[in-house]
N, C-alpha and C positions, 0 to 999 in steps of 0.2 A: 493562400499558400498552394503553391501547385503540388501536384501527391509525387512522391519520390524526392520531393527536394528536402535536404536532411534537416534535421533540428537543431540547431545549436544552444544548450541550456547556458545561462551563465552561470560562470563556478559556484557563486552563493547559492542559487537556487540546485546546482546538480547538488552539492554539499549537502544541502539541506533535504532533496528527495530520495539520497541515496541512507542519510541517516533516520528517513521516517522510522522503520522500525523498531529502530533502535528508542527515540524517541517516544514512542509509541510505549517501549518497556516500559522507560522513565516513569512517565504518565500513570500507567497502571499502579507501579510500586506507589507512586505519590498519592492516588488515589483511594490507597489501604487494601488494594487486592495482595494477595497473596504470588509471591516469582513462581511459584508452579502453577499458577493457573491461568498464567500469559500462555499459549502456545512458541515460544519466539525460538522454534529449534532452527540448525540451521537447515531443517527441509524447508519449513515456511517461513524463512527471509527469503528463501528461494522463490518460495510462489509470491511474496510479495514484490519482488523484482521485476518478477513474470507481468504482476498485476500492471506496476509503473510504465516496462516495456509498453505493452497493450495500449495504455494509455496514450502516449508520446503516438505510438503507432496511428494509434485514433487520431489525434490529434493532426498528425503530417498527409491523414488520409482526407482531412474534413469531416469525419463523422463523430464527432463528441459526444461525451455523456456527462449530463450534469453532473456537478458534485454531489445534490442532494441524493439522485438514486443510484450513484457510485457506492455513497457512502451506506446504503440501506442495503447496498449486497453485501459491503465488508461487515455488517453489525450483522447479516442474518446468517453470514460462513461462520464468524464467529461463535454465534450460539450455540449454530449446530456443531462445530467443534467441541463445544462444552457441555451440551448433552450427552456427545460420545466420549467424554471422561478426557481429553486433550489439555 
């Protein structure tokens, strides 16, 4: 993919990365956590958005990052969000 040339998600999939977070609630509630101790205000769907942007970005630039140490940033922001009481 040459960098600059745009990305075109298809619907199902923009649908489905635009409702991660949401998603994401689901998951927790189903999982026995408690709705307050998700973070999912609307500041951070905003940095999640931010996150997906980046992504996509990465992606149109050629520089990717695995999902496994994508995913060990989003569990370690996390945490630390729930150490500071979020």
């Amino acid at each position: 993919m040459k960098v600059g040339t745009p990305l075109v998600l298809p619907p199902a999939l923009l649908t489905e990365v635009e409702g991660a977070p949401d998603e994401e609630h689901r998951r927790g509630l189903a999982a026995g956590l408690p709705d307050n101790v998700l973070p999912l205000t609307d500041a951070y769907r905003h940095i999640l958005r931010e996150k997906i942007a980046e992504g996509i970005r990465s992606l149109r630039e050629g520089s990717l990052v695995d999902g496994e140490s994508f995913m060990a940033e989003i569990d370690a922001e996390l945490a630390a969000l729930e150490r500071q009481g979020h």
